[in-house]
BALOBA-1460 file (C-alpha; in Angstrom, 3 decimals):
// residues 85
<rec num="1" residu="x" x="36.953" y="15.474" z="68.576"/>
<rec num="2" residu="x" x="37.140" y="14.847" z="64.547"/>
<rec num="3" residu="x" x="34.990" y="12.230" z="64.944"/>
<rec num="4" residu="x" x="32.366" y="14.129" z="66.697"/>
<rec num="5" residu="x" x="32.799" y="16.916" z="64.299"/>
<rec num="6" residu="x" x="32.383" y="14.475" z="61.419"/>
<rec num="7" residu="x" x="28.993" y="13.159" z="62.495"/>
<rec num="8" residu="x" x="27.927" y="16.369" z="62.747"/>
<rec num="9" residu="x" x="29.254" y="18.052" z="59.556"/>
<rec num="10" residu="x" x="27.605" y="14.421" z="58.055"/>
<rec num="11" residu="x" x="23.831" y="15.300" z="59.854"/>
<rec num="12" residu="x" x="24.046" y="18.641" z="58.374"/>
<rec num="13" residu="x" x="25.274" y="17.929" z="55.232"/>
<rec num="14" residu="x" x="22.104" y="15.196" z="54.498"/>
<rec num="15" residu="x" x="19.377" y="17.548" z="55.755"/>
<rec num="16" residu="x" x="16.220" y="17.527" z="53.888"/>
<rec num="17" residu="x" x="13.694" y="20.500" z="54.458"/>
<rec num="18" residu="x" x="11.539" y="18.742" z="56.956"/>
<rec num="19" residu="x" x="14.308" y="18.050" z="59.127"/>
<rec num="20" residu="x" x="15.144" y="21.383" z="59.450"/>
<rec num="21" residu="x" x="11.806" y="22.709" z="59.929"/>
<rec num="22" residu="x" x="11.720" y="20.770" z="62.545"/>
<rec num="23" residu="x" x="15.155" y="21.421" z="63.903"/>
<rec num="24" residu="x" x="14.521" y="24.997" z="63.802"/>
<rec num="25" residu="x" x="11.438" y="24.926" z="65.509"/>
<rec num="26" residu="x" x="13.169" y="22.640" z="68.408"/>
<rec num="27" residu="x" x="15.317" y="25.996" z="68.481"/>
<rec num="28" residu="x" x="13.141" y="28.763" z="68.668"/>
<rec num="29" residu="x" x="13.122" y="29.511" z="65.107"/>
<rec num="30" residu="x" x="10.433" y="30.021" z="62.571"/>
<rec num="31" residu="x" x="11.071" y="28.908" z="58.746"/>
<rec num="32" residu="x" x="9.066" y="28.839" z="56.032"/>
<rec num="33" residu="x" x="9.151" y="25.758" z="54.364"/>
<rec num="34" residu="x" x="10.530" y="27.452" z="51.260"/>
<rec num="35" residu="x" x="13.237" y="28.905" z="53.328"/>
<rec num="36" residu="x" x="14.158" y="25.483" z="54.647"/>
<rec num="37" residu="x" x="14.187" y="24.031" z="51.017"/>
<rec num="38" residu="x" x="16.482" y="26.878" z="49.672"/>
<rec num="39" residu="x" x="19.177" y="26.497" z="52.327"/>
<rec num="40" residu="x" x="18.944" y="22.572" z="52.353"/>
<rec num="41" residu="x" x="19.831" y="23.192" z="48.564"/>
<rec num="42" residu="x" x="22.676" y="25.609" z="49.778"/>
<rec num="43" residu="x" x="24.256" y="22.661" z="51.954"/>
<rec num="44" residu="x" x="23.003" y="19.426" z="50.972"/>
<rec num="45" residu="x" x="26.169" y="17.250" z="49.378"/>
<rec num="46" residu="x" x="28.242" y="20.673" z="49.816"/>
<rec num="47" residu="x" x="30.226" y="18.861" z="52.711"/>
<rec num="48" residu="x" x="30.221" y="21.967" z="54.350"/>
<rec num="49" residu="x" x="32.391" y="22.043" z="57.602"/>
<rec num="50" residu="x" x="30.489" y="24.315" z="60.246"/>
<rec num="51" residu="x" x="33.712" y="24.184" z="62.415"/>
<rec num="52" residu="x" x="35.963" y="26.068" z="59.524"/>
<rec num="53" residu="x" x="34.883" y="29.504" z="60.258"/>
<rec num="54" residu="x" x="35.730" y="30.703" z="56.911"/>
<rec num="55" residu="x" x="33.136" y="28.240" z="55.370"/>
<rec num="56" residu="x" x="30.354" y="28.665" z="58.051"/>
<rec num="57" residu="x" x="30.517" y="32.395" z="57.487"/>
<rec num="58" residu="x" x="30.418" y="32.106" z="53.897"/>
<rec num="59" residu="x" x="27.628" y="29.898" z="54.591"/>
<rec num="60" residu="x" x="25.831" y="31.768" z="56.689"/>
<rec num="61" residu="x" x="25.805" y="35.065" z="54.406"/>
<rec num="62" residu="x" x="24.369" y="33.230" z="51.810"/>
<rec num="63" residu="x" x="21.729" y="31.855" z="54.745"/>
<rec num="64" residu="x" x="21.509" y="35.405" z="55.126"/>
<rec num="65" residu="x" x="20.348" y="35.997" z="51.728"/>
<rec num="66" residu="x" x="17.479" y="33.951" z="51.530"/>
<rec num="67" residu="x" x="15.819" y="34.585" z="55.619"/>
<rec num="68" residu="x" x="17.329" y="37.699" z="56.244"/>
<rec num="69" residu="x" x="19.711" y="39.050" z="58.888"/>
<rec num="70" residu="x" x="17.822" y="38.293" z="62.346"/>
<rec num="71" residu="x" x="17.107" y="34.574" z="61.420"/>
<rec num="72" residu="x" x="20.460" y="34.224" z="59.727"/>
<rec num="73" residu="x" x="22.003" y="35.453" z="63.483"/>
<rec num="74" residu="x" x="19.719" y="32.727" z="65.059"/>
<rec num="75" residu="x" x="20.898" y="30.137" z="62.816"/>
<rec num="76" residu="x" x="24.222" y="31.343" z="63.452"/>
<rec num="77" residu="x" x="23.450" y="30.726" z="67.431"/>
<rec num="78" residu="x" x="22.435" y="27.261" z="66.754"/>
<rec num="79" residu="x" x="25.619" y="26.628" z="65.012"/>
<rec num="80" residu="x" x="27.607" y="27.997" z="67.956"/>
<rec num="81" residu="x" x="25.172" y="25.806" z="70.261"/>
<rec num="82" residu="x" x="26.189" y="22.780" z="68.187"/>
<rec num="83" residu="x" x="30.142" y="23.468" z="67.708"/>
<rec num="84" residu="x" x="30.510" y="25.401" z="71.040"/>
<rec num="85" residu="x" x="32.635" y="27.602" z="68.255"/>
C-alpha cells in the first residue's frame, strides 16, 4: 500500500495547471484556469500526503479559499475517490 500511496502523493505533488484542468473536468468539475494555477502553487513541491487527514484537510481549507466551499467539497470527493479515505 505505501507504494501505491507514494505514486500518488508523487502525481499530485508535480501537477501543473493543465493537468488539473483536465483532471477536474474528467471529474465533473469546472475550474478556472486561475483556480487551477493557485492551488497547483498551494501543492506543487509541498509533498503533501492526501492520505494524512490532518494535511489533506489543511489542504483542502486553503483549496477552499481560493474556489469556494461547493468545489472545495468536490475536490474533497475526488480525493476520497483516489485514497478510498
Amino acid at each position: 500500500m505505501k507504494l501505491f500511496e507514494s505514486i500518488v502523493n508523487l502525481n499530485i505533488n508535480r501537477i501543473t495547471a493543465s493537468e488539473l484542468l483536465d483532471f477536474a473536468g474528467q471529474n465533473g468539475l469546472t475550474l478556472t484556469k486561475t483556480e487551477a494555477e493557485e492551488i497547483t502553487k498551494l501543492i506543487r513541491g509541498k509533498s503533501v500526503n492526501i492520505f494524512d487527514q490532518a494535511e489533506r484537510k489543511q489542504l483542502l481549507k486553503n483549496i477552499e479559499k481560493i474556489t469556494g466551499a461547493e468545489k472545495a467539497q468536490k475536490i474533497e470527493k475526488i480525493f476520497y475517490s483516489m485514497t478510498g479515505i
